[in-house]
KENU-830657 format. One record per residue (C-alpha): residue number from 1; residue in three letters; x, y negated, z. Coordinates in steps of 0.05 Angstrom, whole numbers, plus 5000, padded with zeros to 4 digits. Layout:
REM residues N
@resi = NUM	resn = ALA	u = X	v = Y	w = Z
...
***
This chain:
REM residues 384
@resi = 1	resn = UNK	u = 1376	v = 2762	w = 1891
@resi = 2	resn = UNK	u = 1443	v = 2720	w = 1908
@resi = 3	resn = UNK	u = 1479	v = 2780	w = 1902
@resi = 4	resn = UNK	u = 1464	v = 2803	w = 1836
@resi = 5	resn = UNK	u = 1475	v = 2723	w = 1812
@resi = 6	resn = UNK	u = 1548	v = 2733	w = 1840
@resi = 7	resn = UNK	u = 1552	v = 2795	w = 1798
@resi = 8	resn = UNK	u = 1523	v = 2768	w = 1739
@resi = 9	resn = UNK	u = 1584	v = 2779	w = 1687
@resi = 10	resn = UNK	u = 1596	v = 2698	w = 1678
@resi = 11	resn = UNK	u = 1648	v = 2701	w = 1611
@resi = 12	resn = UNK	u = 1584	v = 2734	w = 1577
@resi = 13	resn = UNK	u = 1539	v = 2677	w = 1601
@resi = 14	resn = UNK	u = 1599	v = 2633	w = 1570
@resi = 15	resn = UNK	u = 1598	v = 2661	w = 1504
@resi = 16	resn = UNK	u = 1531	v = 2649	w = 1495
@resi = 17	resn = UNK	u = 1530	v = 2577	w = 1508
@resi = 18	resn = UNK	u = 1586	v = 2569	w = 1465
@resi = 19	resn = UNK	u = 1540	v = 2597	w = 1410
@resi = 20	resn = UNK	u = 1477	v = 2559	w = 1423
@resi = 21	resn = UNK	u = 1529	v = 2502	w = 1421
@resi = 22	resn = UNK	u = 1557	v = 2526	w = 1354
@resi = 23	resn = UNK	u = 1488	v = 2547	w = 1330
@resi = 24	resn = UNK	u = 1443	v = 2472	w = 1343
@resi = 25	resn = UNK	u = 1509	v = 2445	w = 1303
@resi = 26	resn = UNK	u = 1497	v = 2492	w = 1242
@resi = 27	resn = UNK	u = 1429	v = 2482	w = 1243
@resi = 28	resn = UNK	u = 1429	v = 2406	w = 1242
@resi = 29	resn = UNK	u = 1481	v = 2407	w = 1192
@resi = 30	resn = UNK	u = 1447	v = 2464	w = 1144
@resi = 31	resn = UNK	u = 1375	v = 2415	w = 1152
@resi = 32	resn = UNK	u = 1406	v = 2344	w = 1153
@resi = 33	resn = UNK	u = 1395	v = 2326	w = 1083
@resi = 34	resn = UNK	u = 1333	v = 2373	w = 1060
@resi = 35	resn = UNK	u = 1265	v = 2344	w = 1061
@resi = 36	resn = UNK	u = 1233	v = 2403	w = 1051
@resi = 37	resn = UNK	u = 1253	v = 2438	w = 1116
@resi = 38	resn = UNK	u = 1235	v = 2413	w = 1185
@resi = 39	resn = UNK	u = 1276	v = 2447	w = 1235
@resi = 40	resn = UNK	u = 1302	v = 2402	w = 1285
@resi = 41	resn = UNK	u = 1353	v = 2416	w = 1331
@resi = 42	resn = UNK	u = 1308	v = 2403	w = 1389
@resi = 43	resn = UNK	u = 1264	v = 2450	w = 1365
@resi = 44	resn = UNK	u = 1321	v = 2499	w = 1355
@resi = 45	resn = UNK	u = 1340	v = 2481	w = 1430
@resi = 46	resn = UNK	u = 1280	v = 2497	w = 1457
@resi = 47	resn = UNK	u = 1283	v = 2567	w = 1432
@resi = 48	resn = UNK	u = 1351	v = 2577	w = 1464
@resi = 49	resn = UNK	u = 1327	v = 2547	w = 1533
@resi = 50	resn = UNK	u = 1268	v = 2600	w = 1527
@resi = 51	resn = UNK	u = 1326	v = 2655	w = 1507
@resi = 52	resn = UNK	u = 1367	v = 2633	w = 1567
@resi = 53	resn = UNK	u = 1309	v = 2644	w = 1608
@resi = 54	resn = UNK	u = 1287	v = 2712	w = 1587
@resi = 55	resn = UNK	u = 1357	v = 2732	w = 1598
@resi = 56	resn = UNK	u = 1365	v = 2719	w = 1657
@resi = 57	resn = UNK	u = 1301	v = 2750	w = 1678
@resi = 58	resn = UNK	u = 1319	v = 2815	w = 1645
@resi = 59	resn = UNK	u = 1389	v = 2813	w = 1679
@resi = 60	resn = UNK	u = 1362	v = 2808	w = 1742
@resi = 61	resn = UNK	u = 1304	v = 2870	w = 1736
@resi = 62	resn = UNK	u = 1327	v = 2938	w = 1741
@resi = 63	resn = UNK	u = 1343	v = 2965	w = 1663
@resi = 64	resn = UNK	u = 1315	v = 3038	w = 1686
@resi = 65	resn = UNK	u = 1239	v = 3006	w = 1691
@resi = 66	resn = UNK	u = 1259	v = 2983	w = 1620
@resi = 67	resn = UNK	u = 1285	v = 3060	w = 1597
@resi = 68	resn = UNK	u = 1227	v = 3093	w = 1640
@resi = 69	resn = UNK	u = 1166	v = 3056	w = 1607
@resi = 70	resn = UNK	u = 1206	v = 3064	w = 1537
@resi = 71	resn = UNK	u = 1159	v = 3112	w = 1513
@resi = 72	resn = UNK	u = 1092	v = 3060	w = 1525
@resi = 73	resn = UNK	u = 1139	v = 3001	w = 1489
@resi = 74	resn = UNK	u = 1158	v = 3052	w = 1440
@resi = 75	resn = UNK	u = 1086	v = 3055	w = 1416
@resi = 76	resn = UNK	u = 1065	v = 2993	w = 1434
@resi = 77	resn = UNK	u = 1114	v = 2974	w = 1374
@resi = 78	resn = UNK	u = 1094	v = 3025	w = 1329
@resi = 79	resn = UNK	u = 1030	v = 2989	w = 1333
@resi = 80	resn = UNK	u = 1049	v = 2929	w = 1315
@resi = 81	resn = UNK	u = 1088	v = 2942	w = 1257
@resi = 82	resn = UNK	u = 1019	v = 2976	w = 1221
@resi = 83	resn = UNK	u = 0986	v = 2914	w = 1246
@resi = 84	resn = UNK	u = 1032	v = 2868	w = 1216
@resi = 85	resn = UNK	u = 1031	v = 2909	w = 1155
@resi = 86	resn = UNK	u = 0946	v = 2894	w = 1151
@resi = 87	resn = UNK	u = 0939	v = 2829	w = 1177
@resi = 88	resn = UNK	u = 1010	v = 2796	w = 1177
@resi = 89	resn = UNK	u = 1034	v = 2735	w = 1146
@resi = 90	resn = UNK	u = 1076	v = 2744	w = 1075
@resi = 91	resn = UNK	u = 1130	v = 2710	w = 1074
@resi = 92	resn = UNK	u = 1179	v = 2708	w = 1013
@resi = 93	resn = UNK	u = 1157	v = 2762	w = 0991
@resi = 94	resn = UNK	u = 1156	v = 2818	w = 1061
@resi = 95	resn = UNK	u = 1092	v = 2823	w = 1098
@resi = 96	resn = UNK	u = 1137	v = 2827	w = 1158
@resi = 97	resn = UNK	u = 1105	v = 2763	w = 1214
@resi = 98	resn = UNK	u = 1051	v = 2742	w = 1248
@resi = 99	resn = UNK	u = 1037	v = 2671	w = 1257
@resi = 100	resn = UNK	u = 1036	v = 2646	w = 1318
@resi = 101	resn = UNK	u = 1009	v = 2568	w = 1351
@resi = 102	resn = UNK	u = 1051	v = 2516	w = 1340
@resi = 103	resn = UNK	u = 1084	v = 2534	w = 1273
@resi = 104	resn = UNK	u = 1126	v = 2594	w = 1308
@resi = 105	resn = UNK	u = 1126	v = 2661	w = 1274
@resi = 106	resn = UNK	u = 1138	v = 2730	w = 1310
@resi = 107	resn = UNK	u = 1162	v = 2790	w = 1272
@resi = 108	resn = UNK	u = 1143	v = 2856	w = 1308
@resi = 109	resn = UNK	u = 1214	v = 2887	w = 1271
@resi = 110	resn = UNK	u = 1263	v = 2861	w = 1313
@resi = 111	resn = UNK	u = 1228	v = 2867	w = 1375
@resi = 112	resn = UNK	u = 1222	v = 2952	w = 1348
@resi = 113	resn = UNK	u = 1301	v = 2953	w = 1344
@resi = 114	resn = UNK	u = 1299	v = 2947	w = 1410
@resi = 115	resn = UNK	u = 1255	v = 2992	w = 1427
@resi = 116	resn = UNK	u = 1289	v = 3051	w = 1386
@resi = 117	resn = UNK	u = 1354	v = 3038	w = 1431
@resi = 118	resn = UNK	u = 1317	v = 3039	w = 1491
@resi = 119	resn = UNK	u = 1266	v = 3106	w = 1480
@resi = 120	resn = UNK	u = 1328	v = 3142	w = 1447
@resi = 121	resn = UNK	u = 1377	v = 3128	w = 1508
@resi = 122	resn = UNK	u = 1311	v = 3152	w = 1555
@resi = 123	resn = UNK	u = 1316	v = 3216	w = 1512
@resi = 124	resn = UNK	u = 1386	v = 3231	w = 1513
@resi = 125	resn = UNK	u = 1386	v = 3219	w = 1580
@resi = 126	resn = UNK	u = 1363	v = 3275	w = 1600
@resi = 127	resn = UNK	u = 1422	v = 3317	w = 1573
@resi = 128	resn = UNK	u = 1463	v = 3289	w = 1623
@resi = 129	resn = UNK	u = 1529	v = 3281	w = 1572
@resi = 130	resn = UNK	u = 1514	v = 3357	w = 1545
@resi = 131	resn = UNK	u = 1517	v = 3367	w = 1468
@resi = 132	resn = UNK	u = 1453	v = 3360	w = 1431
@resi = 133	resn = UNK	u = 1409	v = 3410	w = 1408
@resi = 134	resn = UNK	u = 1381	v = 3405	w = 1334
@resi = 135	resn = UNK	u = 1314	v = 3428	w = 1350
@resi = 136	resn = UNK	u = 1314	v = 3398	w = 1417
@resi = 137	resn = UNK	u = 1346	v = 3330	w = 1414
@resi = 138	resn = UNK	u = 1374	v = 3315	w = 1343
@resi = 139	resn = UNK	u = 1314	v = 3320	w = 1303
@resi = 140	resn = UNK	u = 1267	v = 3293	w = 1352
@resi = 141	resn = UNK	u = 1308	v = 3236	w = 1356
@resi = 142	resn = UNK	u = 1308	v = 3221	w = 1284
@resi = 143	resn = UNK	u = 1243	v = 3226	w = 1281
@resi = 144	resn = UNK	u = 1237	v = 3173	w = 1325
@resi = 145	resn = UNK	u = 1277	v = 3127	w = 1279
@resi = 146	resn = UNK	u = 1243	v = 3158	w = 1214
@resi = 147	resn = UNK	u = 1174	v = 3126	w = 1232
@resi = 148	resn = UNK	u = 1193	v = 3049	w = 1245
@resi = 149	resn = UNK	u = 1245	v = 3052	w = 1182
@resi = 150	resn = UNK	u = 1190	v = 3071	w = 1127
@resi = 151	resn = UNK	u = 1138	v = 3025	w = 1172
@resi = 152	resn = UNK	u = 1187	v = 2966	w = 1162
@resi = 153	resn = UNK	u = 1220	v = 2986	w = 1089
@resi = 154	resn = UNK	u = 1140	v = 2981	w = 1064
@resi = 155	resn = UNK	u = 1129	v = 2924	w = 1088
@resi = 156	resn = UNK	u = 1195	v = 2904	w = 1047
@resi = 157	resn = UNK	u = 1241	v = 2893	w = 1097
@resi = 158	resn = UNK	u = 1302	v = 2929	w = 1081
@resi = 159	resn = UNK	u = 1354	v = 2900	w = 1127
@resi = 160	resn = UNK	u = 1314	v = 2915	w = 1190
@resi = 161	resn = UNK	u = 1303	v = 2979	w = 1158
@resi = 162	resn = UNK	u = 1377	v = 2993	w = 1153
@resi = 163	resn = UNK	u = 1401	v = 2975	w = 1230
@resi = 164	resn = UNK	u = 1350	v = 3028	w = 1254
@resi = 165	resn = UNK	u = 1392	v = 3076	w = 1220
@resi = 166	resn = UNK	u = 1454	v = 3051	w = 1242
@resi = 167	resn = UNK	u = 1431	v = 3046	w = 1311
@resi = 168	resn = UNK	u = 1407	v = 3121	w = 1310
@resi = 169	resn = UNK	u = 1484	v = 3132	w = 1281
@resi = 170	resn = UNK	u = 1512	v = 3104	w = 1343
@resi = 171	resn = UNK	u = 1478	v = 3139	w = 1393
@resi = 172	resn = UNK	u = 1490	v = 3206	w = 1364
@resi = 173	resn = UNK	u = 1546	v = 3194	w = 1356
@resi = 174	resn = UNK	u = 1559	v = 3171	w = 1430
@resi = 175	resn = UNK	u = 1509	v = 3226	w = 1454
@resi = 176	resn = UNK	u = 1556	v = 3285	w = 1436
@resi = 177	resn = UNK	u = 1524	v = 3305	w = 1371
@resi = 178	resn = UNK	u = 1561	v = 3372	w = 1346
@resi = 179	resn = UNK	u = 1605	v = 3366	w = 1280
@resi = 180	resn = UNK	u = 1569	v = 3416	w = 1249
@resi = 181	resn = UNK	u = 1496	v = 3374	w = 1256
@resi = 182	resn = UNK	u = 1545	v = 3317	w = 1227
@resi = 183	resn = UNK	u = 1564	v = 3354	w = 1170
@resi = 184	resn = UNK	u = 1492	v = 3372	w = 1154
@resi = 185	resn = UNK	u = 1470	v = 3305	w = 1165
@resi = 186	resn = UNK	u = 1526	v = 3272	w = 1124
@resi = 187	resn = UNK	u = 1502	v = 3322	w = 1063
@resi = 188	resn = UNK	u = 1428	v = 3301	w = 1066
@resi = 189	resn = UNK	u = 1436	v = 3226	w = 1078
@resi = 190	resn = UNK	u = 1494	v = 3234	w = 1011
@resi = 191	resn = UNK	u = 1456	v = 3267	w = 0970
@resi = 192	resn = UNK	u = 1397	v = 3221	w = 0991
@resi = 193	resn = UNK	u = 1430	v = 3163	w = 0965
@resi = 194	resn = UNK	u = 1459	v = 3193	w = 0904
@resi = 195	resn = UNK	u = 1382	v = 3212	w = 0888
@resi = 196	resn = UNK	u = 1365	v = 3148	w = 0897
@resi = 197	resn = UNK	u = 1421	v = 3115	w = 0861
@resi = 198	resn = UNK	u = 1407	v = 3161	w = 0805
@resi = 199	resn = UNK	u = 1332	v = 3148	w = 0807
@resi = 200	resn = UNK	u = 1348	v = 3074	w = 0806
@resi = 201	resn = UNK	u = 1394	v = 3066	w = 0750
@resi = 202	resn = UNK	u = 1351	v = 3120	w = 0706
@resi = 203	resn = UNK	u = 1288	v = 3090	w = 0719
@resi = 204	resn = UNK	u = 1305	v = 3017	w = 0724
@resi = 205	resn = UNK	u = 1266	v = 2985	w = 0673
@resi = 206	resn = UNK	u = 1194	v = 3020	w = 0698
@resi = 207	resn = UNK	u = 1222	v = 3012	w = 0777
@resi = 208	resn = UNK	u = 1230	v = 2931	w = 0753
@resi = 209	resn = UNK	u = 1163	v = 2930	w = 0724
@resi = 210	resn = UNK	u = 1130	v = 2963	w = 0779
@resi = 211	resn = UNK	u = 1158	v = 2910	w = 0819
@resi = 212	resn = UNK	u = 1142	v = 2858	w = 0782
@resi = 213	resn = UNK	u = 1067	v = 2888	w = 0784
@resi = 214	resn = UNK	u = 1066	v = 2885	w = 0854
@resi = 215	resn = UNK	u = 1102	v = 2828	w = 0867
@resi = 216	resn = UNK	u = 1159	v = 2858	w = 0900
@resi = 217	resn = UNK	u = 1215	v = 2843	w = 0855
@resi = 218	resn = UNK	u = 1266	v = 2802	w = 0905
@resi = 219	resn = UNK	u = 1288	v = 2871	w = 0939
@resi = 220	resn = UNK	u = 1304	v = 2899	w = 0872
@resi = 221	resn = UNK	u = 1335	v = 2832	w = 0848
@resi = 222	resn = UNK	u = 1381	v = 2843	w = 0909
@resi = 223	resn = UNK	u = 1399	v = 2910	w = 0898
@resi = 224	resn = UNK	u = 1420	v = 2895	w = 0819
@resi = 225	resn = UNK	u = 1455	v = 2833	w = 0849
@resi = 226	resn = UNK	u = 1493	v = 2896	w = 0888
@resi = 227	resn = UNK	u = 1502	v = 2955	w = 0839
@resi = 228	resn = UNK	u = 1482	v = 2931	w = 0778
@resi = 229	resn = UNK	u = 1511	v = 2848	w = 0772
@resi = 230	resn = UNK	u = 1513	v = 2860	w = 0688
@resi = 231	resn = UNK	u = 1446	v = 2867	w = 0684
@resi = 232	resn = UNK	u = 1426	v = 2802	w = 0729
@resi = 233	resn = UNK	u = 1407	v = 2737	w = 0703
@resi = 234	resn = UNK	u = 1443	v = 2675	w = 0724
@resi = 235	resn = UNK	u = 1379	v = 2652	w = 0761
@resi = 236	resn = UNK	u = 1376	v = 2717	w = 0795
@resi = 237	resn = UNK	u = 1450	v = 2721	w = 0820
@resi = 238	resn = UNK	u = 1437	v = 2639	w = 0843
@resi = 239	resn = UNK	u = 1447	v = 2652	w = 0921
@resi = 240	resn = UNK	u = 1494	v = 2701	w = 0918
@resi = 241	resn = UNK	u = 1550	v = 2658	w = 0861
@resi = 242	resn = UNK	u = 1528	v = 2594	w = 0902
@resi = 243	resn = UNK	u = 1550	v = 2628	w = 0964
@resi = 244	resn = UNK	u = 1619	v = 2652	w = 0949
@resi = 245	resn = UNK	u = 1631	v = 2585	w = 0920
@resi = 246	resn = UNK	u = 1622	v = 2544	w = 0974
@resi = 247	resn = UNK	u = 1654	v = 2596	w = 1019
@resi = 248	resn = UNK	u = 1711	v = 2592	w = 0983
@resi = 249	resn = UNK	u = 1718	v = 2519	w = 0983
@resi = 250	resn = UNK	u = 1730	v = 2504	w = 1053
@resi = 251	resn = UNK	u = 1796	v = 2537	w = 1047
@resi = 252	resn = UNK	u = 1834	v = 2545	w = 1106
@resi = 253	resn = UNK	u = 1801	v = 2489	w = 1146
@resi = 254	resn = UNK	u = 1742	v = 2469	w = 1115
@resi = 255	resn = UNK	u = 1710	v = 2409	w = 1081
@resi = 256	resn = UNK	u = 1693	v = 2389	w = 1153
@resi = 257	resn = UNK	u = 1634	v = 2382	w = 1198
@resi = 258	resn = UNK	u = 1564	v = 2346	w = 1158
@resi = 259	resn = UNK	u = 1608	v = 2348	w = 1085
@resi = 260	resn = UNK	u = 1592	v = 2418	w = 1056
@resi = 261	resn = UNK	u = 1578	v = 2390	w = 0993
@resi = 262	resn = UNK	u = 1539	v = 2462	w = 0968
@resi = 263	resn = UNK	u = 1500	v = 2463	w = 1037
@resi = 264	resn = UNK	u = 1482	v = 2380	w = 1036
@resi = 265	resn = UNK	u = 1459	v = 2389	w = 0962
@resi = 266	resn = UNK	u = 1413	v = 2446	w = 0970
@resi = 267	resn = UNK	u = 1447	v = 2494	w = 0941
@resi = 268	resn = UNK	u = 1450	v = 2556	w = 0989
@resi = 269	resn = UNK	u = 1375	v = 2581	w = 1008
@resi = 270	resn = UNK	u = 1359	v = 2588	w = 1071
@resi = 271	resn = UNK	u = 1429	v = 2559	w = 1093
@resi = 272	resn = UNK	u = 1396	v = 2539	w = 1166
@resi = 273	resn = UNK	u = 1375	v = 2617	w = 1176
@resi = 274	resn = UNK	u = 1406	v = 2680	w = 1139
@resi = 275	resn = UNK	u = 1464	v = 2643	w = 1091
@resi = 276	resn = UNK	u = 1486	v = 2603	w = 1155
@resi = 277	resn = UNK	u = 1555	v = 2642	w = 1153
@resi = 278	resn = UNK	u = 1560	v = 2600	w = 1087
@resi = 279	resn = UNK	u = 1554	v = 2535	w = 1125
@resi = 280	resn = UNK	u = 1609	v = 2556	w = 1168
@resi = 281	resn = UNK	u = 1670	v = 2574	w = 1117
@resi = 282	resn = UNK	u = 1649	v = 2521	w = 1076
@resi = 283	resn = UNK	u = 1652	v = 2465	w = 1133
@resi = 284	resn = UNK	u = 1705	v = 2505	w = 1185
@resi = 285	resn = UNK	u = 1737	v = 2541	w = 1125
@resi = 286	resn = UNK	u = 1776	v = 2603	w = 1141
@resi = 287	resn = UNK	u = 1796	v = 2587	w = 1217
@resi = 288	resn = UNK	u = 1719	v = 2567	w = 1234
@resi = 289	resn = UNK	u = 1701	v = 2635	w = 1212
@resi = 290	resn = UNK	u = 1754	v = 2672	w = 1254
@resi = 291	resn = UNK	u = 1735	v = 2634	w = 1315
@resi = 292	resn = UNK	u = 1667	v = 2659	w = 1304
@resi = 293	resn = UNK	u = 1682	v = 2728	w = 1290
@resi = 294	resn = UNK	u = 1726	v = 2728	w = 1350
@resi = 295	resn = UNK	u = 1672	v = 2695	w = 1396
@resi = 296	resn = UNK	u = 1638	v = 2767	w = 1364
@resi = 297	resn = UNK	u = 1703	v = 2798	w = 1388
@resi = 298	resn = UNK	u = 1703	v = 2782	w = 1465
@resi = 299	resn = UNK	u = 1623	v = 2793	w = 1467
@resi = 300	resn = UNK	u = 1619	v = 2864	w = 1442
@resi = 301	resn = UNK	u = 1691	v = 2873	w = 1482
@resi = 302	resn = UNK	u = 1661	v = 2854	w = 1552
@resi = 303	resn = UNK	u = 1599	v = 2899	w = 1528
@resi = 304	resn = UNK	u = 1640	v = 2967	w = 1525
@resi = 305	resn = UNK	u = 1679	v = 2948	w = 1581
@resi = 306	resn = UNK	u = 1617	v = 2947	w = 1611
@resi = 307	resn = UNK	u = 1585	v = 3010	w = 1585
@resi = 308	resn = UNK	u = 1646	v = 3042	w = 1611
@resi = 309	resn = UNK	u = 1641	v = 3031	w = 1671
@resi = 310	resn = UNK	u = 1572	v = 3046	w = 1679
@resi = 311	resn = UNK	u = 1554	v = 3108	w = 1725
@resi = 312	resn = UNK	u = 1486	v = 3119	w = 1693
@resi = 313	resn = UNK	u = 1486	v = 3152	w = 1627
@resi = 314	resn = UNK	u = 1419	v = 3111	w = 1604
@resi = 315	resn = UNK	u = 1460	v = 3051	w = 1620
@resi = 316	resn = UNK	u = 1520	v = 3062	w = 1573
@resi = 317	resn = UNK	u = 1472	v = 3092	w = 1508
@resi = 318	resn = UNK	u = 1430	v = 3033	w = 1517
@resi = 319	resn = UNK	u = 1499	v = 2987	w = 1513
@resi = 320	resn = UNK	u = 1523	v = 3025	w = 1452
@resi = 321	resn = UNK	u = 1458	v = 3021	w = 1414
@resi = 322	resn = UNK	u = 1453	v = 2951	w = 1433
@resi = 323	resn = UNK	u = 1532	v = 2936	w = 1405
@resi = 324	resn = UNK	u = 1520	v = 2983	w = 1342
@resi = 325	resn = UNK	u = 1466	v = 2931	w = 1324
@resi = 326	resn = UNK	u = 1507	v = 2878	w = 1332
@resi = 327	resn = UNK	u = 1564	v = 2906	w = 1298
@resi = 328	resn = UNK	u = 1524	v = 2911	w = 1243
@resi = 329	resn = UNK	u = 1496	v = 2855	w = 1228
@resi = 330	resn = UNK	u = 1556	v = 2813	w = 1239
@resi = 331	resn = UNK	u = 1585	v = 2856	w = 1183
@resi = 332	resn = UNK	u = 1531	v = 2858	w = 1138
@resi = 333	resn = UNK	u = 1510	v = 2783	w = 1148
@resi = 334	resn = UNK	u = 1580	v = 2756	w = 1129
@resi = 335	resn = UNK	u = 1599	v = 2816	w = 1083
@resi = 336	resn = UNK	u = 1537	v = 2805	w = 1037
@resi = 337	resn = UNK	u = 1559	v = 2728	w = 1022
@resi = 338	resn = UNK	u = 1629	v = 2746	w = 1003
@resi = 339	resn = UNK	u = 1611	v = 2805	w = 0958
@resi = 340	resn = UNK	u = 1621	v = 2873	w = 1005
@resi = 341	resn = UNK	u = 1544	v = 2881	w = 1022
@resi = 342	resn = UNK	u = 1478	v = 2871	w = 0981
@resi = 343	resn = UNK	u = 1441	v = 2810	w = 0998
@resi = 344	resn = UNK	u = 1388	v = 2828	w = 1054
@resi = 345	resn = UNK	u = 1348	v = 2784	w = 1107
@resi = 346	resn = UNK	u = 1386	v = 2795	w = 1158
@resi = 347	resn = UNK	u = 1401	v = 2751	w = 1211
@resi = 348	resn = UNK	u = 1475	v = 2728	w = 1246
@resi = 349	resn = UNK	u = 1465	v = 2740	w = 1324
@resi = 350	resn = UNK	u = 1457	v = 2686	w = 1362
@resi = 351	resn = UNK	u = 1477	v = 2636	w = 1312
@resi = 352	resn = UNK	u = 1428	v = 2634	w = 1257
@resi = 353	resn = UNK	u = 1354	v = 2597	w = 1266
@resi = 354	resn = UNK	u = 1306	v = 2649	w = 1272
@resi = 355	resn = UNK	u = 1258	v = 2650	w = 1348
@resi = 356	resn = UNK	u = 1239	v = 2732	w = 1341
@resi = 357	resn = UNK	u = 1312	v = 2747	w = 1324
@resi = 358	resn = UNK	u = 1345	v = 2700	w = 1386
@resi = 359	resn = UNK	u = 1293	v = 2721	w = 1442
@resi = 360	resn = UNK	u = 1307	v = 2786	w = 1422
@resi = 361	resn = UNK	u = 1385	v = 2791	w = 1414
@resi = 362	resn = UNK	u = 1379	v = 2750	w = 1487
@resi = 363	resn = UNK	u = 1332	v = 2799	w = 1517
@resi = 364	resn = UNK	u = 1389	v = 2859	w = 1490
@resi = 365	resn = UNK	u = 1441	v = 2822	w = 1528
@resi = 366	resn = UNK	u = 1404	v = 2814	w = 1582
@resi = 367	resn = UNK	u = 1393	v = 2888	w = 1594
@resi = 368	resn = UNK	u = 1476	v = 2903	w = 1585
@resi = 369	resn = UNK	u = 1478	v = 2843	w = 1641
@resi = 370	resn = UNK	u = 1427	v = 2892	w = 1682
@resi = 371	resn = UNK	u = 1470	v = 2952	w = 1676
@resi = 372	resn = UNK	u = 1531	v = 2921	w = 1701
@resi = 373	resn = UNK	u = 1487	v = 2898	w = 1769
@resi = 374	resn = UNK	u = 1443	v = 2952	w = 1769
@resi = 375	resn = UNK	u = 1502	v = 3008	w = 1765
@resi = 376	resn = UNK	u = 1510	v = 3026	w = 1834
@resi = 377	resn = UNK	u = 1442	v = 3058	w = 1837
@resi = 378	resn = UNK	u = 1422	v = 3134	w = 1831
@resi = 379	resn = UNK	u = 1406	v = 3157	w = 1763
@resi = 380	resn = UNK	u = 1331	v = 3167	w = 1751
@resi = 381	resn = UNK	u = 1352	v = 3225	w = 1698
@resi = 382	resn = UNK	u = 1367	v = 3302	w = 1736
@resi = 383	resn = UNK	u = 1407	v = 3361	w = 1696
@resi = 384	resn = UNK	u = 1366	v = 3385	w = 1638
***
């Protein structure tokens, strides 16, 4: 056990508690002067304690007891996201949590995230770095994917949705997927979108109604916001206007910490959880925001170094799963408040308030930790 401490990779340990540090200081800022919302930084701690914890743990197990029971976890979500679906809490709008003692919610769709990386990398395993078969591997594998995404875009959750698909994009591409099954996947998931694009702009008015029928309108709301900002009302466009506007006022350095005038007047929803990138440019301005993304930088660095050096195969498609994530939702957090992405509920790791989304992003890190003291073991995977 003393060992593996000594092996622990300590600069990753570092980087995160420089972002529970930067994290408790967003939070109490984004909350300070709204009555409505009671998150305290104490209870915001206590998450991250519990997250430090479970990290640890995980770091310190074996990942391959993680990849070998993958295909019980794998179902074991599965389940949960149709039980959340009957008997889960709605929650602006997505029937996506399930409440929990103590005013603590847990949402069953980051937890299946994952899952996915962790089944798929037992999978492709077992090809031992051959290329993948399309009957054998690559349509198996989506598959796999294909049954959590329309689980969680039902529910509406269309962000969580989205990283499955980019985390099944990463680990073909890292598991030696031939161009040709690229090609014919790039044609489907086009012509896909174009059909849907299409569908969307044709049918807009009866798609809007429908949604307004079912109560469902914010995830269309969000995707005129995106495609279609003409055809938005003022109200409508509120978060995402408010957000580039208080962005853009913090300049180079920022109105400075507790004055964000937008954030202390109320003006950014949800500033404390998914708009928190908001709090930083308009506080830290544009050097806050680099020192953040480059906090990003050195994490996801140390990762690859990691999953390079890794002598089990599991071990690195787990890691690249796990960064393809995180890639993502870096990017689409911060690119949807400055106008590149459509507005979705997702999360920034490690930074914004949200309990599901930390344990898990601290449980993922965890498991790269594993790898790195785990590497000098046999593989469990033989030759296909």
């Amino acid at each position: 056990m003393l060992e593996k401490i000594k092996k622990i990779d300590w600069s990753i340990v570092v980087l995160l508690c420089g972002f529970a540090v930067i994290s408790s200081l967003l939070v109490y800022s984004a909350t300070l002067d709204d009555p409505d919302i009671t998150v305290p930084v104490s209870k915001s701690l206590t998450i991250y304690t519990i997250s430090f914890v479970l990290f640890f743990t995980v770091a310190l197990v074996d990942f391959r007891i993680f990849i070998k029971t993958s295909w019980f976890t794998y179902g074991f979500g599965i389940i949960l996201l149709i039980a959340v679906y009957l008997f889960g809490a709605e929650i602006n709008g997505a029937k996506g949590w399930f409440k929990l003692p103590g005013s603590y919610l847990f949402q069953p769709a980051e937890l299946v995230k994952l899952l996915i990386i962790l089944v798929i990398s037992s999978y492709m395993a077992k090809r031992n770095g051959e290329q993948m078969r399309l009957g054998q591997e690559v349509i198996p594998i989506g598959l796999l994917v294909f049954v959590p995404f329309v689980l969680v875009l039902i529910q509406p959750d269309l962000g969580n949705a989205v990283i499955y698909l980019v985390i099944l994009l990463g680990l073909y591409w890292i598991g030696n997927i031939k161009y040709s099954h690229v090609l014919i996947g790039t044609a489907i998931v086009g012509a896909l979108l174009a059909g849907f694009f299409y569908l969307f702009i044709h049918y807009h008015d009866e798609i809007k109604q429908y949604a307004v029928d079912h109560k469902k309108t914010h995830w269309v709301q969000r995707i005129d916001t995106f495609i279609m900002p003409d055809q938005v009302s003022e109200d409508e466009k509120y978060q995402a206007k408010r957000a580039k506007i208080a962005i853009g006022s913090g300049s180079l350095t920022g109105d400075g910490y507790l004055q964000g005038n937008s954030v202390h007047k109320n003006f950014i929803p949800f500033a404390y959880s998914d708009s928190i990138f908001v709090v930083v440019g308009e506080e830290f301005g544009f050097v806050g925001g680099a020192v953040l993304l480059m906090l990003y930088f050195l994490l996801i660095y140390r990762m690859i170094l990691i999953s390079i050096q890794s002598t089990d195969l599991s071990g690195s498609y787990l890691i690249v799963g796990i960064v393809s994530m995180y890639v993502f939702q870096v990017f689409q957090n911060i690119g949807m408040f400055i106008g590149l992405m459509p507005i979705t509920g997702i999360t920034l790791p490690f930074v914004s308030y949200g309990g599901t989304s930390l344990l898990i992003n601290m449980i993922a890190i965890g498991l790269v930790v594993s790898v790195k003291l785990h590497q000098d073991k046999p593989s469990m995977f033989k030759e296909a």
